[in-house]
N, CA, C and O atoms as CSV, one atom per row, in Angstrom:
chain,resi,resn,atom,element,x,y,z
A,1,UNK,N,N,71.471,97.988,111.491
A,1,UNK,CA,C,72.702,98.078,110.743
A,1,UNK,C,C,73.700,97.070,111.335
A,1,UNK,O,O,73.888,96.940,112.545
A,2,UNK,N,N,74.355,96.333,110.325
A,2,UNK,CA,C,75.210,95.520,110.921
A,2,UNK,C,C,76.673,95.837,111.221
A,2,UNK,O,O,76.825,97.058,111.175
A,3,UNK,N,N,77.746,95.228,111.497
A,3,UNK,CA,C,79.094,95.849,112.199
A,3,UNK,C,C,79.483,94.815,110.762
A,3,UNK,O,O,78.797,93.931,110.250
A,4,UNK,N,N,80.577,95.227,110.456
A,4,UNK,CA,C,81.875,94.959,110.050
A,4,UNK,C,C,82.423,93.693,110.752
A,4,UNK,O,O,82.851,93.990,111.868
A,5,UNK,N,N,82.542,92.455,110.480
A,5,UNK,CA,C,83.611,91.375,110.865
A,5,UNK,C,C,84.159,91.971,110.489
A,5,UNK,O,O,83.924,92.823,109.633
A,6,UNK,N,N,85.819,91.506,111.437
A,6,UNK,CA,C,87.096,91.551,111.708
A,6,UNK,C,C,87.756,90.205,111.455
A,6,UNK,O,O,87.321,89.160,111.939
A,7,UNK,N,N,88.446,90.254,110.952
A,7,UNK,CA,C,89.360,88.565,111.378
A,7,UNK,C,C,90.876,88.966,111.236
A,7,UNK,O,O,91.419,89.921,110.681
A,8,UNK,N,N,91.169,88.316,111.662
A,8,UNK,CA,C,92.847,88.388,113.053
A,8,UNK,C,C,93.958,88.159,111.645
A,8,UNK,O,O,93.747,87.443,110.666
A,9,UNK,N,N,94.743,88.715,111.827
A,9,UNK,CA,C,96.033,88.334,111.029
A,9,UNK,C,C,95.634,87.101,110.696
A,9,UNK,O,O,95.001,86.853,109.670
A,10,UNK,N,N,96.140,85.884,111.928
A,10,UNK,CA,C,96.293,85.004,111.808
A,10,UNK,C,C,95.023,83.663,111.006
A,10,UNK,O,O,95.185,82.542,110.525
A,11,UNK,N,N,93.923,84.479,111.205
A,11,UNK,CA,C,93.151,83.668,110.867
A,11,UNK,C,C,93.049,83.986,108.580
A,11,UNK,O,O,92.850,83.335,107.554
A,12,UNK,N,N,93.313,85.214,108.967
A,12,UNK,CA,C,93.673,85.494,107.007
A,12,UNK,C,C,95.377,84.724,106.629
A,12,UNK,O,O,95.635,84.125,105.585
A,13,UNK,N,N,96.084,84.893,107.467
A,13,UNK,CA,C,96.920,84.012,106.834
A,13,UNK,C,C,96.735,82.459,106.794
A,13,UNK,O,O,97.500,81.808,106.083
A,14,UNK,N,N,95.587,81.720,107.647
A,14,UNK,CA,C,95.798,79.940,107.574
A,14,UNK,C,C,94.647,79.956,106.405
A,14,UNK,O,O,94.306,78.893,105.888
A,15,UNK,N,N,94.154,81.007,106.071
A,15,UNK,CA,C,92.730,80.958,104.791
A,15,UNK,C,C,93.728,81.257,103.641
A,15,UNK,O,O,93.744,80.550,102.633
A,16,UNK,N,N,94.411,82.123,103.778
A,16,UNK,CA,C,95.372,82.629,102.444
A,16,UNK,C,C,95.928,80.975,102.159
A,16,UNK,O,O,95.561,80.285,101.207
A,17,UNK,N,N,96.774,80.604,103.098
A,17,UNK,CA,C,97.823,79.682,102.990
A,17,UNK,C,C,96.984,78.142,102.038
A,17,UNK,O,O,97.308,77.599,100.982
A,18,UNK,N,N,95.826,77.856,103.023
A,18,UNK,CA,C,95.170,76.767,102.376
A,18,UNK,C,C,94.623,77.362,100.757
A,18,UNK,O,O,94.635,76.391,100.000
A,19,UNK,N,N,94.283,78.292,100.215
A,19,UNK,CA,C,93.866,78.996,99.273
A,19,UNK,C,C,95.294,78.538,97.942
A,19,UNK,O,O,95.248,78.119,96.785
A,20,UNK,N,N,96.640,78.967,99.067
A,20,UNK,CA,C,97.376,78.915,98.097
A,20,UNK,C,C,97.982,77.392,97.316
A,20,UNK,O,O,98.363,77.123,96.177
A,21,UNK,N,N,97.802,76.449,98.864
A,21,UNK,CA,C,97.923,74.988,98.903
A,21,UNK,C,C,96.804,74.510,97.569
A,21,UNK,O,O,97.200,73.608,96.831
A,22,UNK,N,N,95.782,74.974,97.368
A,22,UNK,CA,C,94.965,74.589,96.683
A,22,UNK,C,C,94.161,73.363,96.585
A,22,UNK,O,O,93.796,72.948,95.486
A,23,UNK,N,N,93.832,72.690,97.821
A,23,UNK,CA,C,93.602,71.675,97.934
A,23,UNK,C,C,92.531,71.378,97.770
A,23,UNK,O,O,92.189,70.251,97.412
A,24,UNK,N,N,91.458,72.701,98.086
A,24,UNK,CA,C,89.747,73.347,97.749
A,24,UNK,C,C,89.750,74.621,97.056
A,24,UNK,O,O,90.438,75.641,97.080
A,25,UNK,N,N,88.528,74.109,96.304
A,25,UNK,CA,C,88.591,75.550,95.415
A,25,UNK,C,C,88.191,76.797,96.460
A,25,UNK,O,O,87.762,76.650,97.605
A,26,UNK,N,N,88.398,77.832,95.896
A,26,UNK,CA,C,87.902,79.265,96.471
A,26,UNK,C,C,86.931,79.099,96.941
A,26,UNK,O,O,86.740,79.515,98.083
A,27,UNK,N,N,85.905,78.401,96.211
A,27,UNK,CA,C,84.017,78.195,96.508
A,27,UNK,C,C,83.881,77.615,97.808
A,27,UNK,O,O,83.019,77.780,98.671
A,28,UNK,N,N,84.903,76.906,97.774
A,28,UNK,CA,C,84.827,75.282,99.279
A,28,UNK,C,C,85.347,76.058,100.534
A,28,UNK,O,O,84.861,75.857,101.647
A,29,UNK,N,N,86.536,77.115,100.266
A,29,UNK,CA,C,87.239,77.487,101.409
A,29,UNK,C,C,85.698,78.796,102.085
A,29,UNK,O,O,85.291,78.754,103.246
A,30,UNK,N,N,85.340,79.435,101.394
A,30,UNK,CA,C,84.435,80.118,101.370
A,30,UNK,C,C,82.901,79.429,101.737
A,30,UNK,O,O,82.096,79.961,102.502
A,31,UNK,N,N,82.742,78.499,101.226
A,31,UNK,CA,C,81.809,77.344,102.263
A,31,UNK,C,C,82.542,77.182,104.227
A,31,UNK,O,O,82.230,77.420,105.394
A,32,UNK,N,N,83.475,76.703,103.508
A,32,UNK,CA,C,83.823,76.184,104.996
A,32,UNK,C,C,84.473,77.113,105.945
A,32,UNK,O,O,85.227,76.610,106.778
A,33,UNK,N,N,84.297,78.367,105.946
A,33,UNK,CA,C,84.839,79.796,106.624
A,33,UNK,C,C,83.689,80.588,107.147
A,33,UNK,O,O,83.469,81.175,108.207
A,34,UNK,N,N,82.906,80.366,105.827
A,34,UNK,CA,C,81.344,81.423,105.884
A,34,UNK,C,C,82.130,82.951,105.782
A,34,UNK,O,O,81.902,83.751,106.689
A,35,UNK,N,N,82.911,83.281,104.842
A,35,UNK,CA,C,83.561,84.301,104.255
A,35,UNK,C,C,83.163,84.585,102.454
A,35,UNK,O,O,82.670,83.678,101.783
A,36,UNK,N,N,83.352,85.430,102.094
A,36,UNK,CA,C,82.808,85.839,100.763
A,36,UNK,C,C,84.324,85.456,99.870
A,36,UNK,O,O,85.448,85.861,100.168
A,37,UNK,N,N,84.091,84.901,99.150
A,37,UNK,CA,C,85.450,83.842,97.890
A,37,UNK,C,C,86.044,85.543,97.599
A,37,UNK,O,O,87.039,85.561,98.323
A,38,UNK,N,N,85.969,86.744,97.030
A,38,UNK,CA,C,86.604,87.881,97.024
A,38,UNK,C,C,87.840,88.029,97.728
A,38,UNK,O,O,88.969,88.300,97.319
A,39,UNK,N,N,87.194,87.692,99.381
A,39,UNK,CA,C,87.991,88.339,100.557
A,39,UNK,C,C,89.378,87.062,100.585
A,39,UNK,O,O,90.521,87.344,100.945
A,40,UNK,N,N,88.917,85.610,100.103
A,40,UNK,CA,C,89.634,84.773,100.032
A,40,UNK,C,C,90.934,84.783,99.010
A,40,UNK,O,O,91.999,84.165,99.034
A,41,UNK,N,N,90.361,85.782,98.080
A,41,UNK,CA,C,91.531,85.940,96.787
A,41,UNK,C,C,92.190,87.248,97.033
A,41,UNK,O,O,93.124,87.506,96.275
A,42,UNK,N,N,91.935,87.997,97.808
A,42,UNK,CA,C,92.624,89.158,97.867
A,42,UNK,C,C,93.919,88.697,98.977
A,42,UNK,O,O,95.105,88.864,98.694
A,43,UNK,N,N,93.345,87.980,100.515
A,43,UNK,CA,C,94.020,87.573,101.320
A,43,UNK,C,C,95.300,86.815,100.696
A,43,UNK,O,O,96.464,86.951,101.073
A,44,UNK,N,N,94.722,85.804,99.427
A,44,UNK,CA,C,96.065,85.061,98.770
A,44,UNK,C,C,96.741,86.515,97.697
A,44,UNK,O,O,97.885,86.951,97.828
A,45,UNK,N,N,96.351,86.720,97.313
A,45,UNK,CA,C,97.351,87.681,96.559
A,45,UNK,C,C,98.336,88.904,97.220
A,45,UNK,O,O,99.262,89.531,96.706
A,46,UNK,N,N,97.797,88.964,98.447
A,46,UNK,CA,C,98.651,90.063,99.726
A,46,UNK,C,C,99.883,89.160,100.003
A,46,UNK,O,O,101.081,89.378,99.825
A,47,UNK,N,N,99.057,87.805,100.616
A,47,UNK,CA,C,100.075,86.633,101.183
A,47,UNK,C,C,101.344,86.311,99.928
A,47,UNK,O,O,102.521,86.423,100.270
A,48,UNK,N,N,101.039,85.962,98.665
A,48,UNK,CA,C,102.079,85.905,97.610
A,48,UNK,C,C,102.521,87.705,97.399
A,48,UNK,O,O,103.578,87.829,96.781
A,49,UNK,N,N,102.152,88.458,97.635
A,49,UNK,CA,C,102.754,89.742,97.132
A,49,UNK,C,C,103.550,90.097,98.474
A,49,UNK,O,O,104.520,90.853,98.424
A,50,UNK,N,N,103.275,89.740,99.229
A,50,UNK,CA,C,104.202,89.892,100.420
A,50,UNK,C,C,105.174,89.070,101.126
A,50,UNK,O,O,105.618,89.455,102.208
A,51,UNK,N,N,105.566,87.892,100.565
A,51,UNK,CA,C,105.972,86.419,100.804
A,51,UNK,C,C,106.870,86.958,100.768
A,51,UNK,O,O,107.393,86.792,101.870
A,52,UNK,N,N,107.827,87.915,99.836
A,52,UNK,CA,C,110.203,87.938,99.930
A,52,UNK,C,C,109.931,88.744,100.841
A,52,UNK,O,O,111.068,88.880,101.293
A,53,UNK,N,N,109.080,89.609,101.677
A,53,UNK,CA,C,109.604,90.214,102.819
A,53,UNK,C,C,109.563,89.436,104.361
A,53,UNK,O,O,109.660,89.864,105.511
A,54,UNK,N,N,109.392,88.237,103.839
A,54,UNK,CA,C,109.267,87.720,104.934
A,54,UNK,C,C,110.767,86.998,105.302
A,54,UNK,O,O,111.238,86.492,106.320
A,55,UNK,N,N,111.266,87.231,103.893
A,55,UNK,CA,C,112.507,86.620,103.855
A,55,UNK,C,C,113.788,87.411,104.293
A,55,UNK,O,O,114.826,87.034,104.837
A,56,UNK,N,N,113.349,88.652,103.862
A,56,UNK,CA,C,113.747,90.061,103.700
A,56,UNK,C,C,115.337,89.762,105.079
A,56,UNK,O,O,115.532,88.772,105.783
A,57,UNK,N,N,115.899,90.645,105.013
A,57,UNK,CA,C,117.113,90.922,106.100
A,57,UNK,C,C,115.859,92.310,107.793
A,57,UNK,O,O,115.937,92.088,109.001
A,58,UNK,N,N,115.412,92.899,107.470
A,58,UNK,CA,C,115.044,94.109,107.969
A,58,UNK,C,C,113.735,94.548,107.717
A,58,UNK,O,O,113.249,94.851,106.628
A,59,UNK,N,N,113.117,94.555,109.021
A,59,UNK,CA,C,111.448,94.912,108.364
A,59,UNK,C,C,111.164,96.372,107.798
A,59,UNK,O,O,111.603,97.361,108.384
A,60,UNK,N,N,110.532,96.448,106.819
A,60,UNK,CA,C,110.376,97.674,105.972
A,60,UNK,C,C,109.153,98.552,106.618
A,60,UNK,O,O,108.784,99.678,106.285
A,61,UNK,N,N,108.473,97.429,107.961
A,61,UNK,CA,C,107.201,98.089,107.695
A,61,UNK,C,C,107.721,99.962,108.679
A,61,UNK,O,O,107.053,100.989,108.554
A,62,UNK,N,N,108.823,99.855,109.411
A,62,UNK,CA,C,109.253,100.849,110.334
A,62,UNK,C,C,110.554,101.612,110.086
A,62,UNK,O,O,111.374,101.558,111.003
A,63,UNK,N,N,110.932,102.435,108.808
A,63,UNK,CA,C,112.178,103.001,108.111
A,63,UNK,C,C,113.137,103.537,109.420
A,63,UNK,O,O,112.478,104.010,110.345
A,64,UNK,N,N,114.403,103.520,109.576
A,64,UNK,CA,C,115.198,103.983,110.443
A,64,UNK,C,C,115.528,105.425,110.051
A,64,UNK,O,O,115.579,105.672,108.846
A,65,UNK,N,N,115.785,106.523,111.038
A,65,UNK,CA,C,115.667,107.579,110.660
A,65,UNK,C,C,117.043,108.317,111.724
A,65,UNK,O,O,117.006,108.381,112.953
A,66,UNK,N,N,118.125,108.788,110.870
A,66,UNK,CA,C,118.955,108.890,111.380
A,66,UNK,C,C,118.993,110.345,112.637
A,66,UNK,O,O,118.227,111.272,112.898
A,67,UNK,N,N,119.876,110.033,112.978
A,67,UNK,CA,C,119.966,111.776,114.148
A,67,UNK,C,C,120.234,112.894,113.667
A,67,UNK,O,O,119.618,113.934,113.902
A,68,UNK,N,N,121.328,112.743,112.840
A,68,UNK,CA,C,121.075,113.662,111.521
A,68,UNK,C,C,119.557,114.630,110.918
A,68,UNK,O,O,119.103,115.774,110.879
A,69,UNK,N,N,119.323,113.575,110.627
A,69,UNK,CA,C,118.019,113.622,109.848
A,69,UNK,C,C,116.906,114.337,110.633
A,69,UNK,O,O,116.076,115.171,110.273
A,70,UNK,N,N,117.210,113.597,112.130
A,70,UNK,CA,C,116.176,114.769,112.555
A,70,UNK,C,C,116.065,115.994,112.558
A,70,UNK,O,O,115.161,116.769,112.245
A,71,UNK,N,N,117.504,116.147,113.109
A,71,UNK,CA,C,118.129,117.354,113.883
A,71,UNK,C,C,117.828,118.256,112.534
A,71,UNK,O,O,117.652,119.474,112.532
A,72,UNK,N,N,117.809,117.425,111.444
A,72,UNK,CA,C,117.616,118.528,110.146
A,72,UNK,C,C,116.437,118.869,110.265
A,72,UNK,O,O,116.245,120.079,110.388
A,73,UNK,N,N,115.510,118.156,110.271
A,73,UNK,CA,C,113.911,118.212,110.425
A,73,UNK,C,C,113.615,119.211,111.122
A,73,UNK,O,O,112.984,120.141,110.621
A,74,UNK,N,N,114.049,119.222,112.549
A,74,UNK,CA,C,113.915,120.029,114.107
A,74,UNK,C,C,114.159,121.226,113.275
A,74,UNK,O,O,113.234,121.998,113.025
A,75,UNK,N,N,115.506,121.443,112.778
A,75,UNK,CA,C,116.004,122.899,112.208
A,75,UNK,C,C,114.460,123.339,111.237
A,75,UNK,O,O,113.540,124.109,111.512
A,76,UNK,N,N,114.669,122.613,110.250
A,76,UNK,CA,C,113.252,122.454,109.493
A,76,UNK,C,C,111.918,123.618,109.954
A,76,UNK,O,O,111.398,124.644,109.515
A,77,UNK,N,N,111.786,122.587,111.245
A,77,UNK,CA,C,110.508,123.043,111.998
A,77,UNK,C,C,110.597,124.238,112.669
A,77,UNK,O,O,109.537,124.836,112.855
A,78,UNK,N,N,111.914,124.868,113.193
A,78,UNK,CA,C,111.863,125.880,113.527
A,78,UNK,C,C,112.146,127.058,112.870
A,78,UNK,O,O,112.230,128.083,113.546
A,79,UNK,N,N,112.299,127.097,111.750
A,79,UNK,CA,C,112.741,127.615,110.407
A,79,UNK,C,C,110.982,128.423,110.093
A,79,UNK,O,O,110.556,129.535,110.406
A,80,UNK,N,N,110.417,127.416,109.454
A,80,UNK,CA,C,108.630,127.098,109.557
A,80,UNK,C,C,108.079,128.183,110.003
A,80,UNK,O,O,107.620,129.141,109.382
A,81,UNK,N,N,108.189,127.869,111.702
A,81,UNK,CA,C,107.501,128.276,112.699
A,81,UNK,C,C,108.052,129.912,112.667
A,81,UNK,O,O,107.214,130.749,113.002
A,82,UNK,N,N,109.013,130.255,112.395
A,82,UNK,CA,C,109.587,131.748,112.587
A,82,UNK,C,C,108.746,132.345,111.364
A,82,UNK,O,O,108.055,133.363,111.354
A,83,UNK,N,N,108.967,131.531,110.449
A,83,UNK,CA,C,108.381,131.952,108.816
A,83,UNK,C,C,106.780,132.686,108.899
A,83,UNK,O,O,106.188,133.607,108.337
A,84,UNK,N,N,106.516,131.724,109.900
A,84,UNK,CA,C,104.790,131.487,109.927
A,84,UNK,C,C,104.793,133.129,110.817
A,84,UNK,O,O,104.618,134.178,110.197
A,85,UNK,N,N,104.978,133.094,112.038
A,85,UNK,CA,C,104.801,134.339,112.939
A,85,UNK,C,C,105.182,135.717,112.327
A,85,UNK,O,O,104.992,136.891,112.644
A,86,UNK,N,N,105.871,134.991,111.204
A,86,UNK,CA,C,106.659,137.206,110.825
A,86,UNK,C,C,105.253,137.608,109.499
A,86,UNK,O,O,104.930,138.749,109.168
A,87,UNK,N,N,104.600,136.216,108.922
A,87,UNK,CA,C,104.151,136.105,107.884
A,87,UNK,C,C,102.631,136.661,108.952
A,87,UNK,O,O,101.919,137.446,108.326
A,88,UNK,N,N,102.340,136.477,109.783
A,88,UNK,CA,C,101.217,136.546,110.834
A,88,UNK,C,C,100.670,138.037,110.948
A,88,UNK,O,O,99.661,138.645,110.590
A,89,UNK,N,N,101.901,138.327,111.658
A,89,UNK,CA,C,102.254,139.515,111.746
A,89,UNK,C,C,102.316,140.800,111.101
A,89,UNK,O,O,102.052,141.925,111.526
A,90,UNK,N,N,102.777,140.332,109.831
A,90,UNK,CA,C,102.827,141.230,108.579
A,90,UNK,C,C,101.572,141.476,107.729
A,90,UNK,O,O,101.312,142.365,106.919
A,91,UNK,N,N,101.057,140.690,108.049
A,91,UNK,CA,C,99.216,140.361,107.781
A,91,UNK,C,C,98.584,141.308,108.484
A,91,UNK,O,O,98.152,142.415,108.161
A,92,UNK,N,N,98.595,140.626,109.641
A,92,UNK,CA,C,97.857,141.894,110.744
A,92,UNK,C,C,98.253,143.506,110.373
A,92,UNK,O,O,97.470,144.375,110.758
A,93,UNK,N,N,99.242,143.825,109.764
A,93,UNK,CA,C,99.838,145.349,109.889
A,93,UNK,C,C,98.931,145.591,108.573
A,93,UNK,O,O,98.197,146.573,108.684
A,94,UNK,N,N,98.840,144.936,107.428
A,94,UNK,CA,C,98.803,145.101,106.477
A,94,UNK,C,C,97.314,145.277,106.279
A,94,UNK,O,O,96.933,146.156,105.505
A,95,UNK,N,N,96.128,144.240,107.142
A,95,UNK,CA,C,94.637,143.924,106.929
A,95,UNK,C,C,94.324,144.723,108.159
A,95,UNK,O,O,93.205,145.235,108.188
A,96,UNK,N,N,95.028,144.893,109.056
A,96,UNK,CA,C,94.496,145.736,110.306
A,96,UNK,C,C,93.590,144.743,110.957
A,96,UNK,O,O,93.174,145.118,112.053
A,97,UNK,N,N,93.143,143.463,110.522
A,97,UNK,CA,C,92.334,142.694,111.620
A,97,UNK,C,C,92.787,141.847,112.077
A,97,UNK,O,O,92.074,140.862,111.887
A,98,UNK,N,N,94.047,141.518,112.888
A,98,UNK,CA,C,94.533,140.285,113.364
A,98,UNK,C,C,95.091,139.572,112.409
A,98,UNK,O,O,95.332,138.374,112.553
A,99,UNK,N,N,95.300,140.100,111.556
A,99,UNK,CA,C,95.773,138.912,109.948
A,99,UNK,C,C,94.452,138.082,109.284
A,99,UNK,O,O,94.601,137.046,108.636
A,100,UNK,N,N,93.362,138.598,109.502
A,100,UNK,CA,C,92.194,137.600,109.502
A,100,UNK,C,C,91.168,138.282,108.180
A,100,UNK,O,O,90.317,139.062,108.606
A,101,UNK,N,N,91.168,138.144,107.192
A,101,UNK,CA,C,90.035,138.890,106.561
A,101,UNK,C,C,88.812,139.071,106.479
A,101,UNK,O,O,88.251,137.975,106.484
A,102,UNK,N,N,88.202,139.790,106.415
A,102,UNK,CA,C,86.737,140.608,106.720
A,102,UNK,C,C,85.866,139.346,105.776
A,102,UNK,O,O,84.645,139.414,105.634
């Protein structure tokens, strides 16, 4: 069984880039890579579908998440967690086996 090639960011973006330059067809870049022409058109269509974020003000790939927001979350989670134990509990009284059914 064979493994999976990998190739590096960098090496899909100088294949995207010449792809997009167009200077060789798909067939040629795919000759001269020893890559399948598919992997060559998907790499250019990521590279153009992702090109204004490069321009972008703020990278999108990591959302900022305020203190607020957590502290709501935290409340959130401990809200949950109380919910869960009375719900546990009330099981067990109710099934007589640990909350667990037969």
């Amino acid at each position: 069984m064979t493994k999976r090639k990998r190739y590096s960011a960098e090496f899909k973006a100088k294949v995207a880039l010449e792809a997009i330059r167009e200077e060789l067809t798909t067939a040629e870049l795919a000759r001269k890579y020893d890559i399948h022409p598919t992997m060559i058109s998907g790499w250019k269509r990521t590279a153009i579908e992702n090109m204004a974020a490069a321009f972008g003000g703020a990278s999108s790939a990591e959302p900022q998440i305020s203190a607020g927001e957590v502290e709501k979350l935290h409340a959130k989670i401990g809200q949950l967690v109380i919910e869960r134990d009375f719900l546990s509990a009330a099981s067990s009284l109710i099934l007589g086996t640990g909350g667990k059914k037969r």
